[in-house]
C-alpha positions as CSV (number, residue, x, y, z in Angstrom):
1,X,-1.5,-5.2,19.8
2,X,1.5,-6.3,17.6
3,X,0.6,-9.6,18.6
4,X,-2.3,-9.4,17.7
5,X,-1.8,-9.1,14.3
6,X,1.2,-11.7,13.7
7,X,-0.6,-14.6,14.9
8,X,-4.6,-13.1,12.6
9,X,-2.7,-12.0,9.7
10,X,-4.0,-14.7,7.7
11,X,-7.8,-13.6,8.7
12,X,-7.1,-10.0,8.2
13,X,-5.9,-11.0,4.5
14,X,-9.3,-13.0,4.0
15,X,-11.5,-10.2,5.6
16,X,-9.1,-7.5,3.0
17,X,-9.8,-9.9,0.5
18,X,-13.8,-10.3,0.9
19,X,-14.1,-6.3,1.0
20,X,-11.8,-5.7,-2.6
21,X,-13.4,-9.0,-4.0
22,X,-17.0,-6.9,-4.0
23,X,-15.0,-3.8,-4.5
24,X,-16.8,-2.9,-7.5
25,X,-20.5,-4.2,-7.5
26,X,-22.0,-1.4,-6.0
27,X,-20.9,0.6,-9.9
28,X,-22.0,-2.9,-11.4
29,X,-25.5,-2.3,-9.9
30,X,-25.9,1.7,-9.9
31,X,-24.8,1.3,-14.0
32,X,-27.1,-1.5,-14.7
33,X,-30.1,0.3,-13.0
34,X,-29.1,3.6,-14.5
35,X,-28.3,2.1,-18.0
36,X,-25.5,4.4,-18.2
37,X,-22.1,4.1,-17.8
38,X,-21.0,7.6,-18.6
39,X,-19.4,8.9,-15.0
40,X,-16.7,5.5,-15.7
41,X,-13.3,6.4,-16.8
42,X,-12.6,3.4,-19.3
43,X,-8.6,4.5,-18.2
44,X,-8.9,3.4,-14.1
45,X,-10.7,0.1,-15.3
46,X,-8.0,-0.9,-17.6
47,X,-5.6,0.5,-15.2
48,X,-7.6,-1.6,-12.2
49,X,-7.3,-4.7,-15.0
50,X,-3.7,-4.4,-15.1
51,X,-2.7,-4.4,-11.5
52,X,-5.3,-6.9,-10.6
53,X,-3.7,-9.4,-13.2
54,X,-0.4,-8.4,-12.2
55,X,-1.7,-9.7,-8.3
56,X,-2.7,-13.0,-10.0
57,X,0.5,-13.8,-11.1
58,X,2.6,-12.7,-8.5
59,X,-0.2,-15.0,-5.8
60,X,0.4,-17.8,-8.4
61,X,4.2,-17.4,-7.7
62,X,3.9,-17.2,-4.3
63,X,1.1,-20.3,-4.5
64,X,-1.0,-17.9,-2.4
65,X,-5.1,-19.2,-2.8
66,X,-6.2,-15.9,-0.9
67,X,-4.1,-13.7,-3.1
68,X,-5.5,-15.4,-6.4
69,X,-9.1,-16.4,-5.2
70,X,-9.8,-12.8,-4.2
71,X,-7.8,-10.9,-7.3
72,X,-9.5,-13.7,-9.4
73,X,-13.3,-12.8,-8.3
74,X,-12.4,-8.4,-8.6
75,X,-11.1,-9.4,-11.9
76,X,-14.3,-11.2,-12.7
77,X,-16.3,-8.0,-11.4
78,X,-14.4,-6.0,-13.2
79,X,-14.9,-7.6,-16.6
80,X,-19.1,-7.1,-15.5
81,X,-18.3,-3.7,-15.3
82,X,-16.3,-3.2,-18.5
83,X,-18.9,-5.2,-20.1
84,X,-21.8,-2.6,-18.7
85,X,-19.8,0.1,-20.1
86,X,-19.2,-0.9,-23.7
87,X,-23.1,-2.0,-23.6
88,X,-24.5,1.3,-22.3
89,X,-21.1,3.3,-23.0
90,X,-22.0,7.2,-22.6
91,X,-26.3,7.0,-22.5
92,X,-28.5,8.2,-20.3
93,X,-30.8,6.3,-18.1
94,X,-34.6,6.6,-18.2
């Protein structure tokens, strides 16, 4: 199995990649249909912000287009989200 992995690491980094990239639509979607954003701690986005960045940087040291392709798109669905949550902040949904 060891072998395995060695010679697919770089497809189980794209397949890791894909799954985090999208990470966070399924909250972009349930908080746009709902209109509400109140069950979202503002903390773990800015805290999921942080580190995600953080990734960027370290995949443009390393020159990695996986690392800062896929940290690049959760970043971009993260900024959605914040957005959402500063537009519909605490209300209810209909």
């Amino acid at each position: 199995m060891p072998d395995f992995f060695s010679q697919n690491y770089r497809y189980i980094g794209i397949l890791a990649a894909a799954l985090t990239m999208f990470g966070f639509l399924p909250q972009i979607i349930k908080t746009y249909a709902s209109k509400s954003a109140k069950d979202i701690s503002l903390l773990t986005l800015l805290q999921f912000a942080c580190g995600i960045s953080l990734w960027i940087i370290y995949g443009i040291f390393l020159e990695d287009a996986i690392i800062i392709t896929a940290n690049s798109v959760t970043l971009t669905t993260l900024i959605v989200l914040l957005y959402f949550y500063y537009k519909y902040g605490n209300q209810g949904g209909e």
